[in-house]
C-alpha positions as CSV (number, residue, x, y, z in Angstrom):
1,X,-39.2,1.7,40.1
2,X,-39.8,5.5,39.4
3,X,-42.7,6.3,36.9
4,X,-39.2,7.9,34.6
5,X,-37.0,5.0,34.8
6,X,-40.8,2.8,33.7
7,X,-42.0,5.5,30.8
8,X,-38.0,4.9,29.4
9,X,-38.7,0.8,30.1
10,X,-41.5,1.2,27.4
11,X,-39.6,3.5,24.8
12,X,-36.3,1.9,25.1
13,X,-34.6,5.3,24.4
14,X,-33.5,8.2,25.9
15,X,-35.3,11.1,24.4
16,X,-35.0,14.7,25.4
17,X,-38.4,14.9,27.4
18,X,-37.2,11.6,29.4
19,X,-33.6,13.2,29.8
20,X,-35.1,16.2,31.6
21,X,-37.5,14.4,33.5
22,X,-34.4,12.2,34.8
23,X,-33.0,15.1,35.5
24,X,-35.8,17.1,36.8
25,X,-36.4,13.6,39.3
26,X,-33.1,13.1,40.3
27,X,-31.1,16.1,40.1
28,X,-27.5,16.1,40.2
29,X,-27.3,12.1,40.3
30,X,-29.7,12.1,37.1
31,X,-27.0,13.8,35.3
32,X,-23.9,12.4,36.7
33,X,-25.7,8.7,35.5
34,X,-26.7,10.2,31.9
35,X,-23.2,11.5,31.4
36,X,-22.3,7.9,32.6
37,X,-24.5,6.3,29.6
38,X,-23.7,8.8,26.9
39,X,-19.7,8.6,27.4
40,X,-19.8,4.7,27.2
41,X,-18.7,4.1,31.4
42,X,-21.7,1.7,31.8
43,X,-20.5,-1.8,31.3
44,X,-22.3,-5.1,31.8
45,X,-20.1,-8.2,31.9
46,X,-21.1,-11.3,32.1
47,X,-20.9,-11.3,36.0
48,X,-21.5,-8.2,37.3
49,X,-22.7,-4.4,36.0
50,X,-19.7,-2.0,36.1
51,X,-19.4,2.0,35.9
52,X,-16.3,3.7,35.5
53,X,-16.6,7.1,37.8
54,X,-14.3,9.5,38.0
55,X,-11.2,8.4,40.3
56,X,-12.5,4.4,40.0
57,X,-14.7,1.5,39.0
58,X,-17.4,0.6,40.9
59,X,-19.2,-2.5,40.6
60,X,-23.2,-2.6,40.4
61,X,-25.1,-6.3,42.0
62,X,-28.9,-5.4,41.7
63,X,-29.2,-2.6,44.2
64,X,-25.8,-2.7,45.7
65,X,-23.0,-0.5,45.0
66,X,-19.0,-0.6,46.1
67,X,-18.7,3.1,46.2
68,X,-18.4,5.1,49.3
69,X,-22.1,6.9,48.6
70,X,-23.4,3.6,49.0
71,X,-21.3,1.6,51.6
72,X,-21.0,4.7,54.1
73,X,-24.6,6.7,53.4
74,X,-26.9,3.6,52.8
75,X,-28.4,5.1,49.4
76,X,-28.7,4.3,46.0
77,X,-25.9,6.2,44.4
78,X,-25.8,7.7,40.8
79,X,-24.0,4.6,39.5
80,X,-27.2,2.5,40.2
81,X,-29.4,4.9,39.1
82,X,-27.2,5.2,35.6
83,X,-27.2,1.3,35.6
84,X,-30.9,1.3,36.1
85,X,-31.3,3.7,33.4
86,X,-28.8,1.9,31.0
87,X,-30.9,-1.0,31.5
88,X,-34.1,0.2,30.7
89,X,-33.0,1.8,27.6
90,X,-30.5,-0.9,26.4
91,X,-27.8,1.4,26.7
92,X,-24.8,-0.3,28.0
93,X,-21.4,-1.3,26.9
94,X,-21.5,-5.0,26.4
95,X,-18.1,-7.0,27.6
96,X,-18.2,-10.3,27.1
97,X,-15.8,-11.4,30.0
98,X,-16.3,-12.2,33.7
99,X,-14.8,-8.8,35.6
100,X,-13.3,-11.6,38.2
101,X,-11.6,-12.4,35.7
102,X,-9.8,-9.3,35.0
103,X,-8.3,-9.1,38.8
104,X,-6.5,-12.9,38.2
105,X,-2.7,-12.7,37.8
């Protein structure tokens, strides 16, 4: 765990000096995952972690991700960085559903 994502464990909060520092740390995918938080596209269900990106939903298991970044580069993406994040500062959209459940007919 990055000493950023640890300092915002502690404080629970995203203030402006951790907000740059994410940024400053992780550039582009720092503020694609803090855009992520503040417009509500990090959900936790009761299964899995879930971020709504642009053109889909990708699902978040620890650090594994179903987007492309991940499955094709072998990197942590943005959406598990923004779920790292959300974590760390309790900001994520509780659903209180299983997502499997949402894909049953």
């Amino acid at each position: 765990m990055t000493d950023v994502i640890q300092q915002l464990s502690e404080k629970k909060e995203i203030t402006p000096p951790i907000r740059e520092n994410i940024i400053t740390v992780f550039g582009k995918r720092g503020s694609k995952a803090l855009a992520a938080i503040d417009e509500h596209r990090v959900k936790k269900y009761l299964d899995f972690f879930v971020v709504e990106g642009a053109t889909s939903e990708y699902i978040i298991d620890e650090d594994f991700c179903t987007c492309g970044d991940f499955l094709f580069r072998g990197r942590d993406c943005w959406h598990i960085l923004a779920v790292r994040i959300a974590i760390a500062s309790v900001a994520y959209v509780n659903v209180d559903t299983w997502y499997q459940d949402r894909w049953k007919t």
